[in-house]
Gaussian input, Z-matrix of N, CA and C with variables (Angstrom, degrees):
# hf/3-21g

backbone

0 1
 N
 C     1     B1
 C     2     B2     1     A1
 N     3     B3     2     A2     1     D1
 C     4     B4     3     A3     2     D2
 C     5     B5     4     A4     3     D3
 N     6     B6     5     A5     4     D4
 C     7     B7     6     A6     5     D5
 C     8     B8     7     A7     6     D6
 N     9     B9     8     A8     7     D7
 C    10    B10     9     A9     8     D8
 C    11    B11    10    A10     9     D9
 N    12    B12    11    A11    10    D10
 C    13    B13    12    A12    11    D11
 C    14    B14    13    A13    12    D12
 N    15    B15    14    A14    13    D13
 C    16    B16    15    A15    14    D14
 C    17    B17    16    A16    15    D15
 N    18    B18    17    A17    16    D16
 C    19    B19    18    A18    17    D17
 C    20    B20    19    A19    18    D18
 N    21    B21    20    A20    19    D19
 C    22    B22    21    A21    20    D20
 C    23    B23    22    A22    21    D21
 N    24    B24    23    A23    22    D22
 C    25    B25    24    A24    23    D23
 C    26    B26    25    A25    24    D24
 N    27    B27    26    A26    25    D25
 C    28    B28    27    A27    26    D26
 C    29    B29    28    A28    27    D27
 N    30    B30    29    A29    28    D28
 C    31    B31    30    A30    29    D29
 C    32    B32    31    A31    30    D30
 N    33    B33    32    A32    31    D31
 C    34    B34    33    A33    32    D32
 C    35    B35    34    A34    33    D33
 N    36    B36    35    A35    34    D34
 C    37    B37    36    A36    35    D35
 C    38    B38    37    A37    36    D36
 N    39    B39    38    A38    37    D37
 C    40    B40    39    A39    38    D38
 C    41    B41    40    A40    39    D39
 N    42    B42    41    A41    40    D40
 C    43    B43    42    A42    41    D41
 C    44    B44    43    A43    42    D42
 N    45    B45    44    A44    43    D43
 C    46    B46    45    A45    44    D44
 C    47    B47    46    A46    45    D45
 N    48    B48    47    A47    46    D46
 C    49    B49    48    A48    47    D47
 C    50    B50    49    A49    48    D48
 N    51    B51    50    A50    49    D49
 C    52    B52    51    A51    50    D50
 C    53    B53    52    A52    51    D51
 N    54    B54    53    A53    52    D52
 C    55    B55    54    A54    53    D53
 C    56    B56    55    A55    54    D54
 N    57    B57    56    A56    55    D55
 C    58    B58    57    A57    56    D56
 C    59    B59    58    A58    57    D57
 N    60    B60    59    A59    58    D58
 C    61    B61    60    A60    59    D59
 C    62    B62    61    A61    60    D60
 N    63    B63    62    A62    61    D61
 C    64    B64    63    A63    62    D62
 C    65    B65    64    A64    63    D63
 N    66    B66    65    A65    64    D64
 C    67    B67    66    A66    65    D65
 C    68    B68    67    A67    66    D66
 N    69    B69    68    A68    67    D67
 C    70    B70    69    A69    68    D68
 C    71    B71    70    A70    69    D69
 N    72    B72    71    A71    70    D70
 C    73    B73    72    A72    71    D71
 C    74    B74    73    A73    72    D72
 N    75    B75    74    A74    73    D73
 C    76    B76    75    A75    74    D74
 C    77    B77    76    A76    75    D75
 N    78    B78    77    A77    76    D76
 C    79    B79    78    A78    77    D77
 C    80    B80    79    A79    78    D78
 N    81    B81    80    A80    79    D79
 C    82    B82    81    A81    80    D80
 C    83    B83    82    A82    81    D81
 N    84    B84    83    A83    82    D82
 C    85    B85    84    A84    83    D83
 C    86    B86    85    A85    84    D84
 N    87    B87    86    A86    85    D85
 C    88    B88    87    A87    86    D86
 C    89    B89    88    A88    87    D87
 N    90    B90    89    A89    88    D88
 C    91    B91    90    A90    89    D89
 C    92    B92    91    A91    90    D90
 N    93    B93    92    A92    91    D91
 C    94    B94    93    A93    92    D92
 C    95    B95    94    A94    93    D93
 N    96    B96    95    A95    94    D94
 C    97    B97    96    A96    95    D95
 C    98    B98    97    A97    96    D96
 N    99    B99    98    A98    97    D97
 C   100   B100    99    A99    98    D98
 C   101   B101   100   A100    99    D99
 N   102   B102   101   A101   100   D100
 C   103   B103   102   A102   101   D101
 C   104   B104   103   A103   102   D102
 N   105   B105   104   A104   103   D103
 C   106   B106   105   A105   104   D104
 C   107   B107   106   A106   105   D105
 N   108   B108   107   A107   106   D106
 C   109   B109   108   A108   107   D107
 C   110   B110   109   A109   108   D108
 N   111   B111   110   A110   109   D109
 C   112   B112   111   A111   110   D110
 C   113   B113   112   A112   111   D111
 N   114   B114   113   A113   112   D112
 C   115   B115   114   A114   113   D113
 C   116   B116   115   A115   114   D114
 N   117   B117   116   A116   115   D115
 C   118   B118   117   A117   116   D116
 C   119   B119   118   A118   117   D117
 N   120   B120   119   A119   118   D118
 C   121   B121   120   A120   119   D119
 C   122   B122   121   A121   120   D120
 N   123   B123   122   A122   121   D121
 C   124   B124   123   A123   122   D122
 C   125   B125   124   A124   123   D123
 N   126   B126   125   A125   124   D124
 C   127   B127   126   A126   125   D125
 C   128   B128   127   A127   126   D126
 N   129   B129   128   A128   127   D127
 C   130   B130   129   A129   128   D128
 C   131   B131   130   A130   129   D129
 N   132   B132   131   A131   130   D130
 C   133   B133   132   A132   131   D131
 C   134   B134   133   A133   132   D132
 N   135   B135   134   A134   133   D133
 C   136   B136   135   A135   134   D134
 C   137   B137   136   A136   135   D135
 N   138   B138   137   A137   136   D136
 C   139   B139   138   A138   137   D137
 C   140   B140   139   A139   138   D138
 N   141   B141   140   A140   139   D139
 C   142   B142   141   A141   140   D140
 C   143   B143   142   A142   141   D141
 N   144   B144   143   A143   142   D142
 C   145   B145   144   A144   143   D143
 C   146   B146   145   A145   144   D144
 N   147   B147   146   A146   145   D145
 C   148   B148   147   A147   146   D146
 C   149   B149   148   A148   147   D147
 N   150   B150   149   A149   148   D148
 C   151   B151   150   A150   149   D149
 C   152   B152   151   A151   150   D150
 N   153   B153   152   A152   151   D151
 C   154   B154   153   A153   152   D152
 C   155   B155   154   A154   153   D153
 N   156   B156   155   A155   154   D154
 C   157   B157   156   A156   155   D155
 C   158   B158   157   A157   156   D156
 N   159   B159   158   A158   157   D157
 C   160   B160   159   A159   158   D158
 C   161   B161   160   A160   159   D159
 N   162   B162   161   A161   160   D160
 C   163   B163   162   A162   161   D161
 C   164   B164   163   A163   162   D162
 N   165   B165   164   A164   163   D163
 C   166   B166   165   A165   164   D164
 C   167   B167   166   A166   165   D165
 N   168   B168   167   A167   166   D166
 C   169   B169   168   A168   167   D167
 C   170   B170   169   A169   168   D168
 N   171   B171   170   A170   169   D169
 C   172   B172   171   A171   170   D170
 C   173   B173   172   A172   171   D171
 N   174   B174   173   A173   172   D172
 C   175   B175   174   A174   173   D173
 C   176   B176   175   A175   174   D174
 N   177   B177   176   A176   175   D175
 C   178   B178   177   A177   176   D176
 C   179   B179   178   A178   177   D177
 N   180   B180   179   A179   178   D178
 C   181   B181   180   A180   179   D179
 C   182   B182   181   A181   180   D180
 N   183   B183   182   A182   181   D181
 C   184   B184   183   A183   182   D182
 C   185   B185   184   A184   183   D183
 N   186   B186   185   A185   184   D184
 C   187   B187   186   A186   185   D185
 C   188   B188   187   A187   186   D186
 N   189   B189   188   A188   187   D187
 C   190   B190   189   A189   188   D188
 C   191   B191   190   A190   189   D189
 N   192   B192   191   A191   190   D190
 C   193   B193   192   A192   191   D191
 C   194   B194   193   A193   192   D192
 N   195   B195   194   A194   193   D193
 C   196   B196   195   A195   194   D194
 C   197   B197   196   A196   195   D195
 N   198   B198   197   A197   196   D196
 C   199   B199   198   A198   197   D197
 C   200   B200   199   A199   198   D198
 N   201   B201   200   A200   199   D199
 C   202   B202   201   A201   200   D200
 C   203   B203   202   A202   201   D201
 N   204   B204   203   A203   202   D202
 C   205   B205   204   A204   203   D203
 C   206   B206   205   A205   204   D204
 N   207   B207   206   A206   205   D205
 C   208   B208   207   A207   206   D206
 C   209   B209   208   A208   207   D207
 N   210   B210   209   A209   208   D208
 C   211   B211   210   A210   209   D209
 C   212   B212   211   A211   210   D210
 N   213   B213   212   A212   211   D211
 C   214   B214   213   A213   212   D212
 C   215   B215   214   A214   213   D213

   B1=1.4368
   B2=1.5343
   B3=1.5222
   B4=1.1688
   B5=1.3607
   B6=1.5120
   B7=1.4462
   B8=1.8612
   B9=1.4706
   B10=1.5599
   B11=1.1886
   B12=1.5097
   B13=1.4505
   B14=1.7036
   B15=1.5042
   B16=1.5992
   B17=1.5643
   B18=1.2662
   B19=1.5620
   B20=1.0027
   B21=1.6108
   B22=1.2584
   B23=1.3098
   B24=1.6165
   B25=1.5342
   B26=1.4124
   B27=1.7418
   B28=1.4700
   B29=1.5717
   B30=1.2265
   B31=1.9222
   B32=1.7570
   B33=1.2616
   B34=1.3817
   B35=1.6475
   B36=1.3194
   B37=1.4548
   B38=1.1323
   B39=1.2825
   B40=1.7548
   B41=1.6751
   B42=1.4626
   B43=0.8209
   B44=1.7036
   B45=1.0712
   B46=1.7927
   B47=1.6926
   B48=1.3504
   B49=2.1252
   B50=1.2667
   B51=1.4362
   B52=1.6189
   B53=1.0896
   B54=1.5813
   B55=1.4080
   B56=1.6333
   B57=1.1766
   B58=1.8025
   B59=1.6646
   B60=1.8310
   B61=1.9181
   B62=0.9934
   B63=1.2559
   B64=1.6264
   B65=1.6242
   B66=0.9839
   B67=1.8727
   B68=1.4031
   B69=1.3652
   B70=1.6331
   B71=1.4506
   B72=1.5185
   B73=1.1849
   B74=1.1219
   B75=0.9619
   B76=1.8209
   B77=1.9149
   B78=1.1575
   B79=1.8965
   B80=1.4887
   B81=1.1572
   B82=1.4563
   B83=1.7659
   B84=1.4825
   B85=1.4458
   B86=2.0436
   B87=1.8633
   B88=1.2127
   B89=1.2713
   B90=1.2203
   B91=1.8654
   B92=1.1084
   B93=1.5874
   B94=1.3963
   B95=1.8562
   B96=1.0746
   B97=1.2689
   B98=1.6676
   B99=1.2421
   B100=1.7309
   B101=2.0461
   B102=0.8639
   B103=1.2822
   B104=1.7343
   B105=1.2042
   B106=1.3858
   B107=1.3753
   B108=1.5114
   B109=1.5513
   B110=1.6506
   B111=1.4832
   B112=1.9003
   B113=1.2247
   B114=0.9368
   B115=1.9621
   B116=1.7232
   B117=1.2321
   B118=1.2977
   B119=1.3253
   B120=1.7913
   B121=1.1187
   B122=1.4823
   B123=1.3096
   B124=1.2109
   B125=1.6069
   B126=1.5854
   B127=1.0689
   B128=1.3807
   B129=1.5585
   B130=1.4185
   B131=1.6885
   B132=1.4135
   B133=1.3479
   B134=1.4569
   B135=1.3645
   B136=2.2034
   B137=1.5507
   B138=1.6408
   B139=1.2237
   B140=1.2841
   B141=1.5459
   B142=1.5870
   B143=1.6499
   B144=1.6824
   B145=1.5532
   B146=1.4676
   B147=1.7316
   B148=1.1012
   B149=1.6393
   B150=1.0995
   B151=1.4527
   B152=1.4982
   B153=1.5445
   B154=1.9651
   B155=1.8501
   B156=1.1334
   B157=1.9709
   B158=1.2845
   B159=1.4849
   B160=1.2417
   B161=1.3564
   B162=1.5522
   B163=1.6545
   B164=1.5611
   B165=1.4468
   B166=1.8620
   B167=0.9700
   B168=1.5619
   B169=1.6120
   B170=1.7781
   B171=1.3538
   B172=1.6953
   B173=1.6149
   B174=1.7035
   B175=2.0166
   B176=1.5730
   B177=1.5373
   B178=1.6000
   B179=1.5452
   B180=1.3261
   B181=1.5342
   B182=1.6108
   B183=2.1393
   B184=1.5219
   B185=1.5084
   B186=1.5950
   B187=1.6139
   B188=1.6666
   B189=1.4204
   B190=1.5542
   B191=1.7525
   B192=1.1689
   B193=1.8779
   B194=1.9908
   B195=1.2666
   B196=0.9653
   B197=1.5807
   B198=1.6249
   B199=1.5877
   B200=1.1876
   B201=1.2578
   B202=1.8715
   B203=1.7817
   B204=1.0330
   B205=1.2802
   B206=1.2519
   B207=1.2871
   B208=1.7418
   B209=1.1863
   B210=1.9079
   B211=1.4675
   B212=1.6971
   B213=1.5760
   B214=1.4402
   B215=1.4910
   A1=108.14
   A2=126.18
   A3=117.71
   A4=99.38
   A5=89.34
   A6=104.22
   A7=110.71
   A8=99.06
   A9=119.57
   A10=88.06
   A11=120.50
   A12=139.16
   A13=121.46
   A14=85.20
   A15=81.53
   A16=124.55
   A17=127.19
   A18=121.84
   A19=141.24
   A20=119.33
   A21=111.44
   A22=110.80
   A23=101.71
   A24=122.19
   A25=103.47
   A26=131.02
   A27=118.29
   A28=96.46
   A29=116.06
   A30=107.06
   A31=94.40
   A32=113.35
   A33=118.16
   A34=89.09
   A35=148.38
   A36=133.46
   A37=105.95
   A38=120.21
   A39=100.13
   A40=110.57
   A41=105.60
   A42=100.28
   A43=101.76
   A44=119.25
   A45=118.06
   A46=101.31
   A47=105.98
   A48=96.55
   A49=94.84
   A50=89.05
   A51=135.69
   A52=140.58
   A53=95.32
   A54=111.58
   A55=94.25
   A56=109.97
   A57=116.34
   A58=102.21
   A59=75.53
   A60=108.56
   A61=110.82
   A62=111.58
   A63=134.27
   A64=96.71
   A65=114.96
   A66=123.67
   A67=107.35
   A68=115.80
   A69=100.85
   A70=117.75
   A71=131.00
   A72=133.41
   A73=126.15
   A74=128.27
   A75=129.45
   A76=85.59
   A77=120.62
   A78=101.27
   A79=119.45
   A80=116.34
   A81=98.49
   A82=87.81
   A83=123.78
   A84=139.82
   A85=78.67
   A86=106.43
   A87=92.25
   A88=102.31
   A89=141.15
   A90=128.13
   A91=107.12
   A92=124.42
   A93=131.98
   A94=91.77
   A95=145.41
   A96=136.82
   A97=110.40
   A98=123.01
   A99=127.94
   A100=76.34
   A101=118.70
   A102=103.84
   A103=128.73
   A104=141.55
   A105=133.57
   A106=84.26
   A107=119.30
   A108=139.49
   A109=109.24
   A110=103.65
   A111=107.69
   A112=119.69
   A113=96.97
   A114=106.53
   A115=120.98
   A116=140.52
   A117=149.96
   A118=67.54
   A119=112.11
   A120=135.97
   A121=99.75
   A122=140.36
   A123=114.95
   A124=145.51
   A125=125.83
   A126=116.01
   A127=92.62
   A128=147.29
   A129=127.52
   A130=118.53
   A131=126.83
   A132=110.76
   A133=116.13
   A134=106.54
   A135=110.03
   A136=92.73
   A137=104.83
   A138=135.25
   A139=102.92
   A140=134.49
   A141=122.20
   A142=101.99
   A143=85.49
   A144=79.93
   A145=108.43
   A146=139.04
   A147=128.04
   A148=128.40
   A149=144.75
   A150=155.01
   A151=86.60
   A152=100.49
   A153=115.04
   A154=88.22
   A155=104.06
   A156=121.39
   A157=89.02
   A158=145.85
   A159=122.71
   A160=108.07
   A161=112.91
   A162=121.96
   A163=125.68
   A164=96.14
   A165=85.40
   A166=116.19
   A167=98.60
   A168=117.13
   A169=121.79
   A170=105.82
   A171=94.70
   A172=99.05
   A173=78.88
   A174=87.00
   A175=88.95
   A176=111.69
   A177=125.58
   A178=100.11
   A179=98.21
   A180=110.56
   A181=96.85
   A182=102.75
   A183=82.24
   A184=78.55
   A185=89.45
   A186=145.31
   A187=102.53
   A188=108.99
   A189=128.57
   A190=90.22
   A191=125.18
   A192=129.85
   A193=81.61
   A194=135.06
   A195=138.19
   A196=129.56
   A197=104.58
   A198=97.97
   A199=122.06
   A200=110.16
   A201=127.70
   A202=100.55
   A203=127.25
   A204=160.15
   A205=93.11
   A206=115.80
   A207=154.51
   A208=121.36
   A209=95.77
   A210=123.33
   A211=124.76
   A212=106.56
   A213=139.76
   A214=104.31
   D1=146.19
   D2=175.49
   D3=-99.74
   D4=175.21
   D5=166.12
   D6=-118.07
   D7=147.13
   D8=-159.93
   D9=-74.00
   D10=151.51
   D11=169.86
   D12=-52.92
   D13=-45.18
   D14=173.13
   D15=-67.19
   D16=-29.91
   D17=152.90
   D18=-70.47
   D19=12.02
   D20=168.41
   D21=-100.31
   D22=167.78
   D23=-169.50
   D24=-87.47
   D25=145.23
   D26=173.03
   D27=-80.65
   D28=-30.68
   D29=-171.56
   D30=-114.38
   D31=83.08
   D32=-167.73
   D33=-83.03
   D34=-60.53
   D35=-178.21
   D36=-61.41
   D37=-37.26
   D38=-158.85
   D39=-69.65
   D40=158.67
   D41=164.96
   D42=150.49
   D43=-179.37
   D44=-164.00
   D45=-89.73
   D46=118.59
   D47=161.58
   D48=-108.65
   D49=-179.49
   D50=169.67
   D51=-71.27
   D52=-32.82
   D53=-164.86
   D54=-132.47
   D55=128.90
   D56=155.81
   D57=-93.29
   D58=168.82
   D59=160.35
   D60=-71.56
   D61=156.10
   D62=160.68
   D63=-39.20
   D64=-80.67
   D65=-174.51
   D66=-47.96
   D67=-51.58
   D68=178.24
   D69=-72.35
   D70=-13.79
   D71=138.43
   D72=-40.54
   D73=-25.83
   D74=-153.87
   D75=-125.64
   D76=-51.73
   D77=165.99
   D78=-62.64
   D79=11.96
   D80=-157.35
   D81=-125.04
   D82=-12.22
   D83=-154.13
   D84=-100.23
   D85=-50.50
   D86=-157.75
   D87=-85.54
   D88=1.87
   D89=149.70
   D90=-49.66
   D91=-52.10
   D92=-157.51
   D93=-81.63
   D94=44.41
   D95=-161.64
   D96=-12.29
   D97=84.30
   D98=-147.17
   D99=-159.88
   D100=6.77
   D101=170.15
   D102=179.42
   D103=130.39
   D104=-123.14
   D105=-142.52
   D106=159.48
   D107=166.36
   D108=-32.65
   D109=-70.48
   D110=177.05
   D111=-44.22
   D112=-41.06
   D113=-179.62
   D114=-22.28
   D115=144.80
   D116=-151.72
   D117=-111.80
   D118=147.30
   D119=-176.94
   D120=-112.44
   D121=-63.19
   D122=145.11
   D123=-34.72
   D124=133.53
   D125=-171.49
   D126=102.07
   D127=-37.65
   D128=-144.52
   D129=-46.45
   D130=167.25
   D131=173.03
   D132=-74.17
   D133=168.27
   D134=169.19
   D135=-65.17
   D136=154.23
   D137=179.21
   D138=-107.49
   D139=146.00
   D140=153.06
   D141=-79.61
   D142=154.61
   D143=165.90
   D144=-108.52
   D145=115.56
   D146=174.40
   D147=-65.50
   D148=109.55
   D149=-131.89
   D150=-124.13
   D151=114.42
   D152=-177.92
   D153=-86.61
   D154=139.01
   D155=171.58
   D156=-110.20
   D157=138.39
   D158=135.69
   D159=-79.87
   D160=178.06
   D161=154.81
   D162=-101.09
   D163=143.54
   D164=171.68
   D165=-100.33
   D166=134.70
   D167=170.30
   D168=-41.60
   D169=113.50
   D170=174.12
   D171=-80.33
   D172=165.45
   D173=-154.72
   D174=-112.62
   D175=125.83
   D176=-171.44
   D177=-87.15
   D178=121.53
   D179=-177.92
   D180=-79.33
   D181=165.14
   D182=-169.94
   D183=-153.03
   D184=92.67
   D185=-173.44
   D186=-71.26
   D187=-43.50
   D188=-148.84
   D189=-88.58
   D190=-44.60
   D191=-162.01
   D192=-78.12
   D193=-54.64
   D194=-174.31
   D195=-48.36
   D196=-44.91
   D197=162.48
   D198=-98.33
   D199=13.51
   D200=172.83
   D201=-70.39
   D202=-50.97
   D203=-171.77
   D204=-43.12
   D205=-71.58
   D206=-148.41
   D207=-60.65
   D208=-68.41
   D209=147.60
   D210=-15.99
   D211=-62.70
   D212=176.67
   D213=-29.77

């Protein structure tokens, strides 16, 4: 069965998980210097995963060009 155009996502993978890879575990240990070349790859410790929020911009009304106008 397909799916209709209108339900799909344009960034259908992207998006924030939960869970990493083995490898992105192990890059993410060696920023945190939490893990070295010798290291047993099994066993590694849990990683957090940091989850980006952006903020929305409040939108500046433009109150000031409007009673300039008015004034006139």
């Amino acid at each position: 069965m397909t799916l209709d155009k209108s339900l799909k996502v344009s960034g259908g993978a992207i998006r924030n998980r939960n869970v990493l890879t083995r490898v992105e575990r192990i890059k993410r240990l060696q920023e945190l210097d939490r893990w070295s070349e010798g290291d047993p790859v099994m066993g590694i410790p849990k990683t957090r995963v940091v989850k980006v929020s952006l903020k929305k911009k409040k939108k500046v009304k433009k109150e000031d060009e409007g009673d300039d106008k008015k004034k006139k």
